[in-house]
N, C-alpha and C positions, 0 to 999 in steps of 0.2 A: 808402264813398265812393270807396277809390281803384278798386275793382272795377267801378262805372260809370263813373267816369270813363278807363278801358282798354280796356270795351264801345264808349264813345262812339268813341273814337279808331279802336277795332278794326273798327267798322263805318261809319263815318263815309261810306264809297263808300258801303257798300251801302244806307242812307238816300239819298244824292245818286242813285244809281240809281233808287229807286221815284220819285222825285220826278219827275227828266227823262221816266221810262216815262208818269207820268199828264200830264203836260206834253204829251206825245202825241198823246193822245185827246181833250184839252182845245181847245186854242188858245188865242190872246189874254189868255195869261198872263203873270204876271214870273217865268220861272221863277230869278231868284234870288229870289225872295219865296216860292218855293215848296220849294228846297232850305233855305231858314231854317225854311220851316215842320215838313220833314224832319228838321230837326236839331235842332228842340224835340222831335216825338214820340221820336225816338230818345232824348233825354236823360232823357226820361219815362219809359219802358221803360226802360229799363238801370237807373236807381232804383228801377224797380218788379220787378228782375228776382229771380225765384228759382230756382236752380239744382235745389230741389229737387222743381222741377213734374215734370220727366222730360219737358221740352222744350229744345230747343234756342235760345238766344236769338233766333236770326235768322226762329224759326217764331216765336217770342213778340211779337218787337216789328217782325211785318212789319204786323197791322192798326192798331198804335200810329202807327206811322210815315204809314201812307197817313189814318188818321186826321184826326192831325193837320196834314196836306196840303189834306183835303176843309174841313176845318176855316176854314185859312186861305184856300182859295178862294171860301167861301161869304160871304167877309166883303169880297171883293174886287170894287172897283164896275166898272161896264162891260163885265161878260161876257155875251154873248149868250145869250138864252132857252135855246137848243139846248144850249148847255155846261153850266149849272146844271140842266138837264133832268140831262144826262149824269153831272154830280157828284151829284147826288140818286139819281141808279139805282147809281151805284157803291159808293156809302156806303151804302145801304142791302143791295144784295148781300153786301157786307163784314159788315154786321151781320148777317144770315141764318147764312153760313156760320160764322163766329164764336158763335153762339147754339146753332146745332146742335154744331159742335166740344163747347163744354161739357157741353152736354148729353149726348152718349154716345161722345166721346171721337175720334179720328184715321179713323176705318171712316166714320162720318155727315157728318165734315165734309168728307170726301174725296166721298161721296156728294153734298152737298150744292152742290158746286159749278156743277152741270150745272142748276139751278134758280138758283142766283146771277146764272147766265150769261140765263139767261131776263129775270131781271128786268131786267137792262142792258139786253136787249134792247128790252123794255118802254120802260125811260127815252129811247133813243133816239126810236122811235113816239112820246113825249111830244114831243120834241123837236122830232122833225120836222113833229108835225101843229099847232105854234104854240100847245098849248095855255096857256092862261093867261086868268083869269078878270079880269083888269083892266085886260087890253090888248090889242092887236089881236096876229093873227100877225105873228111874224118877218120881213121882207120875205125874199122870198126870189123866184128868175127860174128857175123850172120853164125845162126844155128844151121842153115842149110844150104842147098844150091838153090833152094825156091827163094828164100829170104833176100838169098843177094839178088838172084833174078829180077824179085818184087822192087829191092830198092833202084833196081839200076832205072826199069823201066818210071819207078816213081819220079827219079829227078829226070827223064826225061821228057815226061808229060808236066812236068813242073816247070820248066824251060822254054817248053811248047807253049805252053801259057802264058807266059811272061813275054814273050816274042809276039804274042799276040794285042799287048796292051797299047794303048795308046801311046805316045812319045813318052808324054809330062805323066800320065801314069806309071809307066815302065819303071821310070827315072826314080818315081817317090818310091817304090818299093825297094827298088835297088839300095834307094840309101838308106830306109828303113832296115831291114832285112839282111842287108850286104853289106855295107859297108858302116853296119852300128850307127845311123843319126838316128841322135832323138826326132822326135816333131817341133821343139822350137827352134832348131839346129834346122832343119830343115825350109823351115818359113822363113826364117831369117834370110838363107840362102836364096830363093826364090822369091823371096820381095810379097809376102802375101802373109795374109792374116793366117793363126793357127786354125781358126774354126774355118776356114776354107778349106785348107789343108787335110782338115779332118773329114772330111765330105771328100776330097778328093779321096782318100784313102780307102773313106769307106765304099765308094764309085769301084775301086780297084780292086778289092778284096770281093764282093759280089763276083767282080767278071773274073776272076783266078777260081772262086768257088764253082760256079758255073762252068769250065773250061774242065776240071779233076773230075767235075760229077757227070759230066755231059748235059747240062741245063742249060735256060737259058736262063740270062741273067734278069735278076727285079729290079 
């Protein structure tokens, strides 16, 4: 007990830092509701911490912390489409690279970042093209007639995509993306492990890259 609580203490910044970092990319958040939410996953990690992984705490309880960040963002009312787009691609990148890391160790998760970064990208593209199946787009004031052109055709070809996905693919994106579940939210629903899930995802995210770029999928 006294060892986490000397972890808490000894990183306490370094939670208060991931928080203000996604606070960043976010907007139209509280970020002191969001360095509290830093400071639970932190407290959560350092209780869950074991010195004898052969990791360092601050690699252990960095996806704890933004975790619990996304976490309490997702519960937070009046954020725009486009932000929960972006909290959904975030937390789900984190779960990728997290899935792979266990799975074969510091080498894959290192690899695995550069497909992380894709899927944010992806989330953005959600974001931006207003998708959401129960409500209109985002308003939003294009600088031009091409701008808006550009976006109508984007979330069309975005749609196009997604119609094209397998059943139990389609599905996971939707609740990823649409309708804000997390990935443990998700598996739990579906009766399946996370590191399944996370394969499923990353299966799904390939064939939607693939379908915007006109490739074929890897």
């Amino acid at each position: 007990m006294q060892a986490a609580q000397e972890l808490q203490e000894r990183f306490a910044g370094y939670a208060k830092a991931l928080a203000l970092e996604i606070a960043k990319g976010i907007g139209h958040a509280d970020r002191d509701e969001l360095i509290a939410s830093a400071y639970l996953g932190l407290a959560q990690a350092a209780a869950a911490f074991d010195a004898t992984l052969g990791v360092t705490f601050e690699t252990f309880a960095y996806y704890r912390i933004r975790g619990a960040v996304f976490d309490g963002l997702r519960k937070s009312s009046g954020l725009p489409r486009r932000s929960r787009a972006r909290i959904a691609a975030e937390a789900a990148a984190d779960a990728l690279v997290q899935e792979e890391g266990r799975a074969a160790g510091t080498n894959a998760e290192a690899a695995a970042q550069g497909f992380a970064n894709a899927i944010r990208g992806l989330g953005i593209v959600f974001a931006a093209s207003g998708m959401d199946r129960d409500a209109g787009p985002e308003p939003a004031a294009p600088d031009t007639a091409a701008d808006s052109l550009e976006l109508r055709e984007l979330r069309q070809r975005l749609r196009e995509a997604i119609a094209t996905l397998p059943d139990e693919l389609r599905s996971l994106i939707e609740s990823l993306y649409l309708e804000e579940k997390s990935m443990t939210e998700c598996a739990a629903r579906l009766g399946v492990h996370k590191s399944t899930l996370s394969r499923q995802h990353t299966r799904a995210i390939r064939m939607l890259q693939a379908s915007l770029v006109g490739a074929a999928p890897t």
